[in-house]
N, C-alpha and C positions, 0 to 999 in steps of 0.2 A: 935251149940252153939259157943260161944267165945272163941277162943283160942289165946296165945298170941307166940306159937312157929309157928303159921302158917303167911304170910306176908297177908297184906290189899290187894286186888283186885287194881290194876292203873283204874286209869279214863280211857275211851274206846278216843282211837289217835281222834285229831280231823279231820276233812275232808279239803282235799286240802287245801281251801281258807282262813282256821285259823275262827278263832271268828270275829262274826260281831261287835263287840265292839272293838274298837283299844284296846289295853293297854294301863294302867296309864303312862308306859315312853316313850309312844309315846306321850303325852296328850291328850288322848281320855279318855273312860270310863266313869263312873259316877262321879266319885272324880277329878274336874279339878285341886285342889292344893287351897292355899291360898292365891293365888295372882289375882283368878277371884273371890272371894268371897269377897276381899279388894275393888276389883272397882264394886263391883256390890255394896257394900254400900256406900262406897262415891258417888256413882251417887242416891242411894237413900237418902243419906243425903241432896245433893247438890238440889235435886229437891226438896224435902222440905223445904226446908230451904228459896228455891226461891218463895214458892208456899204459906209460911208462914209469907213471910216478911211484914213488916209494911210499907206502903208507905210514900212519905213525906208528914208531916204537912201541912196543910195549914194553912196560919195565918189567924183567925178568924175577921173576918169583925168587923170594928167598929160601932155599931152604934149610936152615935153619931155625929159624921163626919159630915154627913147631914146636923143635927141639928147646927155643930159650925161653916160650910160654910155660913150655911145662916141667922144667925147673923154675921157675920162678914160681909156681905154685908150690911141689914140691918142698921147697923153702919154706912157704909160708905154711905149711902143713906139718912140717917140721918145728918151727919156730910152736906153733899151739901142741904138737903131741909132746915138746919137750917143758912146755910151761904147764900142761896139765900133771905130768910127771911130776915134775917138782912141787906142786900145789898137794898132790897125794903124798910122797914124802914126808912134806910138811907135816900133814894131817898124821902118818904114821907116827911120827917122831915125837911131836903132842900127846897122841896116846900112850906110850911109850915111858913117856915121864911124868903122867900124872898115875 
C-alpha cells in the first residue's frame, strides 16, 4: 500500500550513452520551441498565398474594333471612289461643251 513516510523508488540510472532523444536545451526532443513553429507557418502561409493568388487581369478584347477598323476604311474608300467619280464627271461635261 501507499505510504507517505517511505521515499518513491528513483528511475533505474540511465545506460552509458544517455537517451536517444537530445534534450529540450540542447534543441532536440519533441518540443523544438516556438521559433520552428513561427517558420513552419509562415512558410505555410507564404505558399498559400502564392498558390492562391489571383493572376493579372487581362483586358478583355474589344469587339468591336474590327467592326470600327473596317468602316473607317470603308470611309476612306469611299471618300476616293466618290472623288474619282466626280473627276470623271468633270471630264465628261468638258467634252460635252467643247
Amino acid at each position: 500500500m501507499f505510504s507517505l513516510d517511505r521515499p518513491h523508488r528513483s528511475p533505474p540510472p540511465l545506460r552509458r550513452g544517455g537517451s536517444s532523444i537530445p534534450s529540450r536545451a540542447r534543441g532536440g526532443g519533441l518540443g523544438r520551441g516556438p521559433t520552428v513553429l513561427a517558420h513552419c507557418f509562415l512558410l505555410v502561409l507564404a505558399v498559400t498565398l502564392t498558390a492562391c493568388g489571383k493572376p493579372e487581369p487581362t483586358p478583355a478584347p474589344d469587339p468591336l474594333k474590327a467592326q470600327r477598323s473596317a468602316v473607317q476604311k470603308a470611309k476612306g474608300v469611299n471618300d476616293v471612289v466618290t472623288g474619282a467619280a466626280a473627276d470623271q464627271r468633270k471630264q465628261i461635261d468638258e467634252q460635252e461643251t467643247k
